[in-house]
C-alpha positions as a printed Julia matrix, in Angstrom:
91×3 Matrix{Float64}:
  94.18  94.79   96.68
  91.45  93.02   98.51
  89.53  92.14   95.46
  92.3   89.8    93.94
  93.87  89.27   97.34
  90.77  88.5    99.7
  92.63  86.35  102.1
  96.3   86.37  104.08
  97.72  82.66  105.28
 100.1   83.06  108.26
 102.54  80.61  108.21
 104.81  81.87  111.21
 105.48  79.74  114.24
 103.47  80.36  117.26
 106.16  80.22  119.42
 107.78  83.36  117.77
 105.08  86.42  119.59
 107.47  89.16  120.62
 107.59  90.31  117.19
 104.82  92.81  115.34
 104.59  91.46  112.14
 103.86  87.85  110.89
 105.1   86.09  107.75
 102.0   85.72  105.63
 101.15  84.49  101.94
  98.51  86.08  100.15
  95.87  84.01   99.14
  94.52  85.44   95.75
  91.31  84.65   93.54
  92.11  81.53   91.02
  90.52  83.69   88.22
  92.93  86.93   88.78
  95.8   84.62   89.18
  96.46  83.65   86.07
  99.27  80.48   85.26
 100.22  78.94   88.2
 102.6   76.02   89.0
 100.98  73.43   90.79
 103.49  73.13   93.37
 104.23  76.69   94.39
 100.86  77.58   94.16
  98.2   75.11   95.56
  94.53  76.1    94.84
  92.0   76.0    97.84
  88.49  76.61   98.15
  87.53  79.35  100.95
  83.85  80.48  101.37
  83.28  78.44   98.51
  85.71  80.33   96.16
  88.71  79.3    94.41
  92.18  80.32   95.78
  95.47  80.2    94.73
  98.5   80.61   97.21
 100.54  83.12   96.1
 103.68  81.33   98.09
 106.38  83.44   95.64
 104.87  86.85   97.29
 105.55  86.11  100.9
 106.17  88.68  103.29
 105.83  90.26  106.92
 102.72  91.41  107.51
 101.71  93.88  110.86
 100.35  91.64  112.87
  97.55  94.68  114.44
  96.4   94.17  110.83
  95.1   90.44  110.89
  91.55  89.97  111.08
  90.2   86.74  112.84
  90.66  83.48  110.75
  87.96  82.69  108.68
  89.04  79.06  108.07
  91.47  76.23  108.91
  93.99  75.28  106.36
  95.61  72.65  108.68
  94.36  69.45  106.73
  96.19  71.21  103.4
  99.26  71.5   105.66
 101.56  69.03  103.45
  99.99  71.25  100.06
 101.26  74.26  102.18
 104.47  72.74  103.27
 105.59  71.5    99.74
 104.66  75.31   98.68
 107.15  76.41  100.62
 110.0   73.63   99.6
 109.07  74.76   96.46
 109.95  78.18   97.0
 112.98  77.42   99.51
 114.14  74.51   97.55
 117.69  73.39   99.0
 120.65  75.53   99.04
């Protein structure tokens, strides 16, 4: 799975610890992705690499299994946010 899926993006609040898992999106590479819609799946560029956020796969994730971040999405936040709104939508 790590050769599509290189990269996890944890979007859980930092004020929610006492849990063991994390709500993460993978982050997969643009060219095993396939169609995407703009909106529900932003494209980044991570270690110089194209990735799409799979926002549509989101899940809990162990949170013993995260690695240290290997880069800051915070200045895509609204991409990330309107990913999720996307996805959520109101209902």
């Amino acid at each position: 799975m790590r050769s599509t899926t290189p990269f996890l993006l944890d979007v859980q609040n930092n004020f929610i610890d006492r849990v063991e898992s994390r709500v993460v999106i993978p982050m997969r590479h643009a060219a095993a992705f396939g169609p995407r819609m703009r909106d529900l799946n932003p494209l980044f560029e991570i270690s110089g690499k194209d990735i799409v956020l799979d926002t549509a796969a989101l899940a809990a994730f162990p949170a013993a299994g995260l690695k240290k971040p290997v880069a800051s999405l915070f200045a895509q936040r609204e991409d990330i946010v309107a990913a999720l709104d996307t996805l959520f939508g109101s209902y």
